[in-house]
LOVEX-583358 format. One line per 8 residues: number of its first residue (from 1); for each residue x, y, z of C-alpha. Coordinates in steps of 0.5 Angstrom, whole numbers, plus 500, padded with zeros to 3 digits. Each point is the difference from the previous one (the first is absolute). Layout:
N
NUM) X:Y:Z; ... $
END
This chain:
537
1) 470:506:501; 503:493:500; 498:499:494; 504:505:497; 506:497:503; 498:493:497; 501:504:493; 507:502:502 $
9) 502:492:501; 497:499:493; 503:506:496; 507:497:503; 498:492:498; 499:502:493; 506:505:499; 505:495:498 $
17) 495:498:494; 499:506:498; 507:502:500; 501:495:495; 494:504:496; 503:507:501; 507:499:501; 502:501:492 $
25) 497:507:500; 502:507:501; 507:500:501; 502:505:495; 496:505:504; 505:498:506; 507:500:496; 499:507:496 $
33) 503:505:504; 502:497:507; 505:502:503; 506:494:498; 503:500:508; 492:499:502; 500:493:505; 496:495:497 $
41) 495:496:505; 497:493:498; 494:497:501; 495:495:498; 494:503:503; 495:503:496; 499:508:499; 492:501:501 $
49) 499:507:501; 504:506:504; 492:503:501; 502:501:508; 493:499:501; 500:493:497; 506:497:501; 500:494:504 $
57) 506:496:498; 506:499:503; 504:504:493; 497:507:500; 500:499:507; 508:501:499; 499:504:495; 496:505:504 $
65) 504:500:505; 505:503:497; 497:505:495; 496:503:505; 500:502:507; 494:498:506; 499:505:507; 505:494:503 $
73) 505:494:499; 505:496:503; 507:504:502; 505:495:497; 501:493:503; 496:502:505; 493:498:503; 498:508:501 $
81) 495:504:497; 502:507:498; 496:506:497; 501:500:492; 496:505:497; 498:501:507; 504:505:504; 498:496:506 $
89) 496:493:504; 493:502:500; 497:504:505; 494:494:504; 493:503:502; 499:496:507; 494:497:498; 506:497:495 $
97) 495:501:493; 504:507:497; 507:500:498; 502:507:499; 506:500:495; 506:506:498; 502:500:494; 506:501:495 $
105) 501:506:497; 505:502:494; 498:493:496; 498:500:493; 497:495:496; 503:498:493; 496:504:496; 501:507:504 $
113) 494:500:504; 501:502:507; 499:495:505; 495:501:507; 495:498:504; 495:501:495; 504:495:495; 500:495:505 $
121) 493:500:502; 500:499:493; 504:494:500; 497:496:505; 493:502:498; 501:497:494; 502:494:502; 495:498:504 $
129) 494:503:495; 503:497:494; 499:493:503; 507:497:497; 502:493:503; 503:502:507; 495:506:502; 497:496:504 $
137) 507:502:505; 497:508:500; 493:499:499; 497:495:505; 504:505:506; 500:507:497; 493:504:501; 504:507:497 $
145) 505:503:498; 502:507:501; 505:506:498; 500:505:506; 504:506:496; 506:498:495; 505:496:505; 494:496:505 $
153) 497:493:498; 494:497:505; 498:494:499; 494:497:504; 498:493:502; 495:496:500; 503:496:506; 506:500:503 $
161) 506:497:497; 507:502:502; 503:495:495; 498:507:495; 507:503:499; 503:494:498; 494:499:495; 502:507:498 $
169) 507:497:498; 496:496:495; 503:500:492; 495:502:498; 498:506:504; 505:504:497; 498:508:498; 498:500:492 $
177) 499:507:496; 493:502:501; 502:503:493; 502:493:496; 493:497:503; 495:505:501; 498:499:494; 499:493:500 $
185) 495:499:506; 499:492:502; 503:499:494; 507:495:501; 507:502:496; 504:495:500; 506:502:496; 501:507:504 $
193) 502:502:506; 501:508:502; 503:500:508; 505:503:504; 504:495:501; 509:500:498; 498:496:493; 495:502:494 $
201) 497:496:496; 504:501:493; 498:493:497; 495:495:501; 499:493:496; 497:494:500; 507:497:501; 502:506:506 $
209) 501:506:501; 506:505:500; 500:506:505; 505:505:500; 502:504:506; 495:507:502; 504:506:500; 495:504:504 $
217) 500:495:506; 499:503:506; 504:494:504; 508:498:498; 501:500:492; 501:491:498; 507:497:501; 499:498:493 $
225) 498:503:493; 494:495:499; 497:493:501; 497:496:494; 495:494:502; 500:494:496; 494:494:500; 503:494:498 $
233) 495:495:497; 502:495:504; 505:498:507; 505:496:495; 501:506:497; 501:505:505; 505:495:504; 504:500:493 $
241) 500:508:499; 503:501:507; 505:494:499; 503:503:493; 499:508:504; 495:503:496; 496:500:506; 503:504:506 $
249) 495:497:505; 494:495:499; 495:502:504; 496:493:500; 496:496:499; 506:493:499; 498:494:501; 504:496:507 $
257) 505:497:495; 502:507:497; 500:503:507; 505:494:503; 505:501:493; 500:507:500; 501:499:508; 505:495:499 $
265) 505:503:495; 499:508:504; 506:499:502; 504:498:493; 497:505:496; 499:506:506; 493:500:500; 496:503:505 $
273) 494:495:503; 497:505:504; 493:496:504; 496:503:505; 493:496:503; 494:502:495; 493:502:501; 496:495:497 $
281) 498:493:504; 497:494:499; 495:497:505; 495:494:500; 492:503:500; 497:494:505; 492:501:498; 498:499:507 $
289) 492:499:497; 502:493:498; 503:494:503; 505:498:503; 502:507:499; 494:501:506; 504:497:504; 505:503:504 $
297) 504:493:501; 500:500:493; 503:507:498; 504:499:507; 504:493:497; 500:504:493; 504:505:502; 505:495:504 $
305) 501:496:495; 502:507:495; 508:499:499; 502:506:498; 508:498:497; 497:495:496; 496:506:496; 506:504:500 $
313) 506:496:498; 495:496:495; 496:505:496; 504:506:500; 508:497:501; 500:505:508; 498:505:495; 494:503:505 $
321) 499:500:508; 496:495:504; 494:504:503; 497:498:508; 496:507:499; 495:504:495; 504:505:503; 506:500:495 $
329) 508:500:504; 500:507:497; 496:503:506; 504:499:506; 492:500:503; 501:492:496; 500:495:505; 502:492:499 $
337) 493:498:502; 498:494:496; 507:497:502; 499:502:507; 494:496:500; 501:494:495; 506:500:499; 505:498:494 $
345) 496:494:497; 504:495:505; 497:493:500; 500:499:507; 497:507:500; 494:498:495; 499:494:504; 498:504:506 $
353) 495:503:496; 498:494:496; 498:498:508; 495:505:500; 496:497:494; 495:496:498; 503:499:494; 503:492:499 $
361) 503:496:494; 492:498:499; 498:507:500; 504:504:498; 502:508:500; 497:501:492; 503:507:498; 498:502:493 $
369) 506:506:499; 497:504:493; 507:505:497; 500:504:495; 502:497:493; 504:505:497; 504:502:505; 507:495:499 $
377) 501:500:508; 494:499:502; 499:494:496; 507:497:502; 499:503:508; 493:496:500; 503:494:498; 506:500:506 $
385) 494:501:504; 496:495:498; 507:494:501; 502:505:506; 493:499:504; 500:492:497; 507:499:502; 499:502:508 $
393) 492:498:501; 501:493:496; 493:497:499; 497:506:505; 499:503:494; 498:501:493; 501:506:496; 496:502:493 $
401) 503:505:496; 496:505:496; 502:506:496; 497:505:496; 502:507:496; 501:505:505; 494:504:497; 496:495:502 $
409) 503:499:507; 498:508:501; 493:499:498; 498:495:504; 504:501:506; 493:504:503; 496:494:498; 503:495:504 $
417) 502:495:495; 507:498:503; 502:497:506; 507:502:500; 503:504:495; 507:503:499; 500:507:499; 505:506:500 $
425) 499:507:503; 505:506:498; 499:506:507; 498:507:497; 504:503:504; 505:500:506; 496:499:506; 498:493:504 $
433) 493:502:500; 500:499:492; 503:492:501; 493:499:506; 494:504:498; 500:497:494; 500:493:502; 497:501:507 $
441) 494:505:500; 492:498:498; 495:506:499; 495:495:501; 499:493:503; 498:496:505; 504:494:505; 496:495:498 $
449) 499:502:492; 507:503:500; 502:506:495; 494:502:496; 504:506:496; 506:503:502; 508:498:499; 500:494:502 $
457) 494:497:497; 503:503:492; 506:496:502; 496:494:500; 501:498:508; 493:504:503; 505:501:507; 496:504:504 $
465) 503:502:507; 496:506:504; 506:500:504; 505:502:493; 495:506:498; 501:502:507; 508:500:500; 500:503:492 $
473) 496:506:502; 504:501:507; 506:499:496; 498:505:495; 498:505:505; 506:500:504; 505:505:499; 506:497:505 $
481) 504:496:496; 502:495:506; 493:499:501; 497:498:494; 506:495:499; 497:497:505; 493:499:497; 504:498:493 $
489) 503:494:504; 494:498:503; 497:500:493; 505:496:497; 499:495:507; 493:499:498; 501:498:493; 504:496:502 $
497) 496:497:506; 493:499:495; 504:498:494; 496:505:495; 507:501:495; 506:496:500; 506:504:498; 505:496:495 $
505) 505:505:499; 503:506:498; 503:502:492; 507:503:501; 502:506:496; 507:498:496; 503:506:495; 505:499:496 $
513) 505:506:498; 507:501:496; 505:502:503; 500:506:497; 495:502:504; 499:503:507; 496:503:504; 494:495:500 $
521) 496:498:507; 493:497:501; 496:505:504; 495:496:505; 495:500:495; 503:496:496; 502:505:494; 507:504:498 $
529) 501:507:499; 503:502:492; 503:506:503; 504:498:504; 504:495:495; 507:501:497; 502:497:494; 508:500:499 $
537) 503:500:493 $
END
């Protein structure tokens, strides 16, 4: 399961090189025919597959999103689940493993075929048979699948997991037409998509994608007559296309120096700046098996001497959030723990944990810090921590850098090769549980050996804690919100106590849209609606 997510990360750090390669093709099968009014999205993200049983990255993802409908999303601007293609929330067993779904009727897929209960057994079903990057979010936790006439869903648990409606809201979990993908089996068609959703898919190139609205949509008609995607090859040309207006919104990825620009002539030129806290976070992976590391003074004076601002500002010029959690600030459940315990790196504040220490100018905290090489921030943030941590502790420590590409990095984390590696996590989906049972828990281990197998030993940190297995099964059993907020708080706490994880920070979401534009909201998840965008003359 984890490994599938490590995948993800990978396919996102190699798409700007591969746009490089990609981003000349395809563009005549993207003008030809479209709709001359259409609004034009620009990123810098590659385009993989629009499979929604191996989409993982975080462009398909948009793209599903609005090309397809799931049994649940988000109401606008608001952190409440609502029924999609469902009619209704689910309908729990007591012992909490069946969830009994109604469903739509009068939906249409956009090849005609009519969509039901059937369909959207189909669909789940094939994302976890066909064993694409994320189905490991379905097939570790579903035992089956079942249509109960034309308008019923069942679907039965292996454990109990309350956290499976917003699971359900997942991009990829969208219906497909079992006509379009019968046929294919376990087999991926990463140019295609069949779903139910206000758009279809009317052109796809390596170079975008064009989407013309669906006619027969159930739901409300697009405010506007069709969205053009384009990849650029590189951040400068996207920045360049948005500032000349051939692009009525950049989608990213820009680097902080075309964020702050962009941010800083807004008001000149009437740009909107529209950011949001994003769902991807950075956090030091502290291998608990090595020294200093088994040490909890150690990570304790590690986590004090953490200065947040400095990251911030330095690296990315304020363009991302300082991170005292794994769970992110778009939870309300998010609470600022590392901060309570350890503070903002103060010196009188790192001098007091320093007292607690063995450590001293003759026998100094070693900390040999390994980042992954071809992702720039990494490499410039590794280096303020180094000047950071050498700045405050003076001669109490000695930090070595070391780096690595980040497929090597992936592959030995199990192997314990690192003691202390910077990485990056993007959540699945909209739930807490998927910012601490993927660090926290262990299937296997010991309190003296540490994790043998499970999360946290394939993030390289080997934390054990039965007391963390305890209060991730008891948070995903219990179905009293207020409750399980409480045992999502002491996860954080615990964390936070043992130092297995040291959150960094957080990436923001910035777009940036023409004022031409109107109607563009982030959701919580981060994404946008195309329906609701309306383009002035």
């Amino acid at each position: 399961m984890v490994q599938c997510r490590w995948r993800r990360l990978l396919w996102a750090g190699l798409a700007l090189l591969l746009a490089v390669v990609l981003g000349a093709c395809g563009g005549d099968r993207l003008t030809t025919g479209a709709t001359p009014n259409a609004i034009v999205i620009g990123t810098t993200a590659r385009l993989r597959t629009l499979d929604p049983a191996d989409a993982y990255e975080t462009l398909a993802g948009l793209l599903l999103y609005n090309m397809g409908d799931r049994l649940y999303t988000y109401a606008p601007n608001s952190h409440e689940l609502i029924p999609q293609l469902a009619t209704a929330l689910p309908e729990v067993s007591d012992d909490g493993l069946t969830y009994r779904i109604p469903l739509r009727r009068g939906v249409r897929f956009h090849d005609g075929t009519e969509f039901n209960a059937a369909a959207m057994a189909f669909s789940l079903q094939r994302f976890i048979e066909s064993g694409g990057q994320p189905s490991s979010l379905l097939a570790g936790r579903v035992a089956a699948i079942k249509a109960v006439g034309d308008d019923l869903l069942e679907i039965h648990l292996k454990e109990p997991f309350v956290a499976l409606p917003h699971l359900l809201a997942f991009s990829g979990l969208c219906a497909i037409s079992p006509t379009a993908y019968a046929a294919a089996g376990n087999r991926f068609l990463p140019t295609q998509f069949v779903g139910t959703g206000p758009y279809r898919l009317a052109a796809y190139g390596t170079d975008g994608v064009r989407l013309e609205p669906f006619k027969a949509y159930w739901g409300g008609a697009p405010r506007n007559q069709g969205i053009r995607l384009q990849v650029f090859s590189s951040s400068a040309n996207l920045y360049n296309a948005f500032r000349t207006g051939s692009v009525d919104v950049a989608a990213g990825a820009l680097d902080p120096n075309q964020i702050r620009a962009l941010k800083e002539q807004a008001n000149r030129h009437h740009w909107q700046a529209i950011a949001g806290a994003g769902n991807a976070i950075t956090v030091l992976s502290l291998n608990l098996r090595q020294p200093p590391w088994d040490q909890l003074a150690a990570r304790q004076l590690l986590a004090a001497s953490i200065n947040r601002q400095r990251l911030q500002e330095r690296v990315f010029l304020g363009a991302v959030d300082p991170l005292y959690s794994l769970v992110p600030s778009l939870f309300p459940v998010s609470e600022p723990v590392f901060r309570n315990f350890y503070g903002e790196g103060q010196p009188s504040t790192i001098v007091r944990w320093l007292a607690a220490t063995p450590f001293t100018a003759a026998s100094p905290l070693v900390v040999n810090l390994w980042y992954r090489a071809n992702i720039p921030s990494n490499v410039l943030a590794a280096t303020v921590l180094k000047a950071s941590l050498e700045r405050d502790l003076g001669d109490r420590v000695r930090v070595q850098l070391d780096s690595a590409d980040s497929a090597t990095i992936y592959r030995n984390l199990e192997t314990g090769a690192y003691p202390l590696v910077l990485l990056d996590w993007y959540g699945d989906f909209y739930d807490p549980d998927n910012y601490l049972e993927p660090f926290l828990s262990c299937d296997r281990g010991s309190p003296t050996a540490g994790c043998d197998s499970g999360a946290s030993a394939a993030w390289g940190s080997f934390f054990y804690s039965p007391a963390a297995n305890t209060l991730i099964a008891a948070s995903r059993r219990q179905g009293n919100p207020q409750r399980r907020d409480e045992l999502l708080r002491q996860l954080q706490v615990l964390n936070a106590e043992a130092v297995a994880f040291i959150p960094l920070w957080q990436s923001q979401t910035t777009l940036f849209v023409q004022p031409t534009i109107r109607g563009l909201a982030l959701d919580v998840n981060q994404y946008f609606a195309f329906a609701a965008l309306q383009k002035s003359p």
